[in-house]
Legacy VTK file of the C-alpha trace (Angstrom):
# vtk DataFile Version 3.0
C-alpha trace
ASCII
DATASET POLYDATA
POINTS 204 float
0.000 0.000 0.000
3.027 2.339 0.171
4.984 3.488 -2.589
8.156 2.928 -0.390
7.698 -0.583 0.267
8.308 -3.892 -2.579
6.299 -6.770 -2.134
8.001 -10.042 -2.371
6.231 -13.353 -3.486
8.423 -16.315 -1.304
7.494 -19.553 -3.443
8.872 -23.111 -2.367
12.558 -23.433 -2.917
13.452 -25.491 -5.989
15.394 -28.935 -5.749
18.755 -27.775 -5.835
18.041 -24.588 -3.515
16.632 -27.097 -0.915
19.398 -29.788 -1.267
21.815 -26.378 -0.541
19.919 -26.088 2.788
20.362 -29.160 3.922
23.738 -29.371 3.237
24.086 -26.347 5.179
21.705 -27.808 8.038
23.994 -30.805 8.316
27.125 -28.546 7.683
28.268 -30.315 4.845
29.639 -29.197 1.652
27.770 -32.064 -0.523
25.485 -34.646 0.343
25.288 -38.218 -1.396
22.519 -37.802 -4.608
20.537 -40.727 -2.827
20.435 -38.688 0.375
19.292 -35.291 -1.153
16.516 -36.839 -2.803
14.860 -38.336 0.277
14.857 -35.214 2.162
13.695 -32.920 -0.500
11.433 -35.669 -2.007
8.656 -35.065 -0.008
9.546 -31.154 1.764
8.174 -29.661 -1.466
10.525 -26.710 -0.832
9.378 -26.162 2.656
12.718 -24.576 4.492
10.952 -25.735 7.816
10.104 -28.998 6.808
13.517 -29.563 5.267
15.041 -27.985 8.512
12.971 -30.441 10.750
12.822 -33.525 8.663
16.844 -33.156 8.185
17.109 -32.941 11.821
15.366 -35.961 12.235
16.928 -38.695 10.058
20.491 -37.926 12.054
18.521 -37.996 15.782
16.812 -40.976 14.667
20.130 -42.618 13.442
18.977 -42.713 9.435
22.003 -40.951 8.810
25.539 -41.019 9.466
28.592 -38.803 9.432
31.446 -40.521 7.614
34.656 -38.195 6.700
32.834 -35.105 6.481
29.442 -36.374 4.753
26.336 -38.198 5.420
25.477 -41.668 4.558
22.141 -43.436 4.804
22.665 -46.649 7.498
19.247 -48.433 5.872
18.598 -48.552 2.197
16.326 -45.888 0.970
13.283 -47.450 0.275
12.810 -48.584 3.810
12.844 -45.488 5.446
9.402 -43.776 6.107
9.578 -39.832 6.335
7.120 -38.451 7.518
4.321 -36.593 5.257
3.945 -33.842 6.956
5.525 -31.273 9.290
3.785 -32.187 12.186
4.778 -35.594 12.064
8.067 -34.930 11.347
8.079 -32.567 14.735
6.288 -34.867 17.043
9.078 -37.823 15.804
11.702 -35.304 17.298
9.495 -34.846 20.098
8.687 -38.560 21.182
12.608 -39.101 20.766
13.172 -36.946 23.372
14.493 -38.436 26.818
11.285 -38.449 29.251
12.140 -35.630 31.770
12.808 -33.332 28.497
9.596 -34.372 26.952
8.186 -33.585 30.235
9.803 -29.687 30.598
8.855 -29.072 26.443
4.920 -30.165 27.318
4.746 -28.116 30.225
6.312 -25.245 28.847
3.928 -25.417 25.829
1.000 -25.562 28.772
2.692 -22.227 29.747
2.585 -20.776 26.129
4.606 -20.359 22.818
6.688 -17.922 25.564
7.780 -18.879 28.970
9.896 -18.087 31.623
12.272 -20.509 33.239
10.804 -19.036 36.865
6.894 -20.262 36.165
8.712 -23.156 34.550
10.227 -23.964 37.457
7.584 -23.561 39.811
5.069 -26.113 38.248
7.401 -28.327 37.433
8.913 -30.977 39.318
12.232 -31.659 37.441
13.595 -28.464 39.365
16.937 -29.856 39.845
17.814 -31.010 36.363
15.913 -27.977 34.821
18.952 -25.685 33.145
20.429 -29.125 31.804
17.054 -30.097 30.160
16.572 -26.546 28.639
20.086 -26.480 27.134
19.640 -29.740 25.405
15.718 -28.453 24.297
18.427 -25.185 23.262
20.737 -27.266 21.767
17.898 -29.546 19.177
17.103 -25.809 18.218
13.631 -26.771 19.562
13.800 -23.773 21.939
15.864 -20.716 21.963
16.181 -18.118 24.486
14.344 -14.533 24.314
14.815 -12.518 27.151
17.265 -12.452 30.060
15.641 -9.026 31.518
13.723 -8.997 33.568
13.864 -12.445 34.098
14.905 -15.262 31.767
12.700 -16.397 29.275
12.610 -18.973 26.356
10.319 -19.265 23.187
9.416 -22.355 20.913
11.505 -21.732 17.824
8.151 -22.363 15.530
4.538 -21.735 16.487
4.059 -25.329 14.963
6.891 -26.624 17.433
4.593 -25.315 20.051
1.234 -26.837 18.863
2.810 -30.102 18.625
4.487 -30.260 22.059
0.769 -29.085 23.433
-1.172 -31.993 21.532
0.757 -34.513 23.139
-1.108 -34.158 25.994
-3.919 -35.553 26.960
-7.212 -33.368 27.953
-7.481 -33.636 31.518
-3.748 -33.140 31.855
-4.129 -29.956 30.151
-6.657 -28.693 32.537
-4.740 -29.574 35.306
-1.570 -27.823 34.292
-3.687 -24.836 33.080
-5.049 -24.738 36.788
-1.670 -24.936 38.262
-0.128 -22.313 35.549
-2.590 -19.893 36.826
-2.163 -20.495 40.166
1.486 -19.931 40.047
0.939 -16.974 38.124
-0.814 -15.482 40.813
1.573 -16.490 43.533
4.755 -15.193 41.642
3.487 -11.999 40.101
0.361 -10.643 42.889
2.701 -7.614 42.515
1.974 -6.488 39.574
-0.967 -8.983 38.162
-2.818 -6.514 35.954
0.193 -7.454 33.447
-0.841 -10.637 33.289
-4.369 -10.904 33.776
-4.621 -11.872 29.932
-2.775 -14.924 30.762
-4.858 -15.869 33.350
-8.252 -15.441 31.624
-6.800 -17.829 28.935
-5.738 -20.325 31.833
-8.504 -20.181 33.643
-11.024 -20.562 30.999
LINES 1 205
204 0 1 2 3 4 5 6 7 8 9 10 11 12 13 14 15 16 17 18 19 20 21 22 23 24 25 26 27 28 29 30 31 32 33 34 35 36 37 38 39 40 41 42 43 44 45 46 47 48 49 50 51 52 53 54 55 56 57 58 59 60 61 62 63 64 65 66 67 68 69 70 71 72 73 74 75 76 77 78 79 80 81 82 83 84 85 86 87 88 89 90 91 92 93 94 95 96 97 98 99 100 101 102 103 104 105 106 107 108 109 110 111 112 113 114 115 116 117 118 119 120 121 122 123 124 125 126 127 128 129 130 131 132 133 134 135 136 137 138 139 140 141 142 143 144 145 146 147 148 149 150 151 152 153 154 155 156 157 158 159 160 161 162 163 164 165 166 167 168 169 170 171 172 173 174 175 176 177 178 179 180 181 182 183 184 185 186 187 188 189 190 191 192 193 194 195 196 197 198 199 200 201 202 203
């Protein structure tokens, strides 16, 4: 609407553009033909998708690091990626070691931001919590957003976020929605106007 401003049409990222972003995902220089085509094969030139579904195949031991590339440890044909990025973010997920699983599904009860002193609170992993963030940190699930005035962390993708929160069942949901309020209340009755937004969503 301004004559100051160019509007850009981002399409999907061609074959070659997305094989580049792997290579650069995995830090590579080239990757084997075999292994570009099965993780651009079905990302459509998604950058996330690639991201995630790259990601996944080393976590999940599909491929392997030999002499500064990537090999496939299974033929190609019977590996199963995932169709879509959901899937490919709740396999990341479910591979996670249970007491991270645990701190990534309360934190999404919390929201798509959260600081590590409600996290703490509701949480009952207290003492292992900084170790269990820096490895959520380190998977690039999580980063870190604020350190003033307090620190605080934020799911990397909105979709990281939905994911982590449908792994939960129902009734676990309202429970830690209960006890995210509560705390809410506890740790900030000093100044709760600036968060009575939050609460109305956890309460309700």
């Amino acid at each position: 609407e301004r004559t100051y401003y160019n509007r850009l049409a981002l399409g999907h990222l061609p074959p070659e553009e997305s094989a580049a972003m792997a290579e650069r995902v995995l830090q590579v220089t080239t990757l084997p033909q075999q292994v570009q085509q099965l993780i651009t094969g079905k990302a459509e030139g998604n950058p996330f998708y690639i991201e995630e579904v790259t990601k996944s195949l080393v976590e999940s031991g599909v491929l392997h690091k030999t002499d500064g590339s990537y090999t496939l440890e299974q033929p190609a044909e019977q590996i199963r990626v995932p169709d879509t990025i959901q899937e490919v973010i709740l396999s990341r997920i479910d591979r996670l070691e249970r007491r991270a699983k645990e701190a990534i599904q309360i934190a999404s009860v919390i929201g798509r931001e959260f600081t590590v002193r409600l996290l703490n609170r509701i949480s009952d992993i207290e003492a292992q919590l900084d170790d269990l963030l820096a490895e959520l940190k380190s998977l690039e699930l999580i980063y870190e957003k604020t350190y003033f005035p307090e620190l605080s962390y934020m799911f990397k993708h909105a979709l990281t976020h939905d994911v982590a929160y449908s792994t939960l069942l129902l009734e676990r949901r309202r429970a830690l929605h209960r006890i995210v309020a509560a705390a809410i209340e506890e740790l900030y009755g000093d100044r709760l106007p600036e968060h009575y937004e939050a609460l109305a969503h956890h309460y309700y």
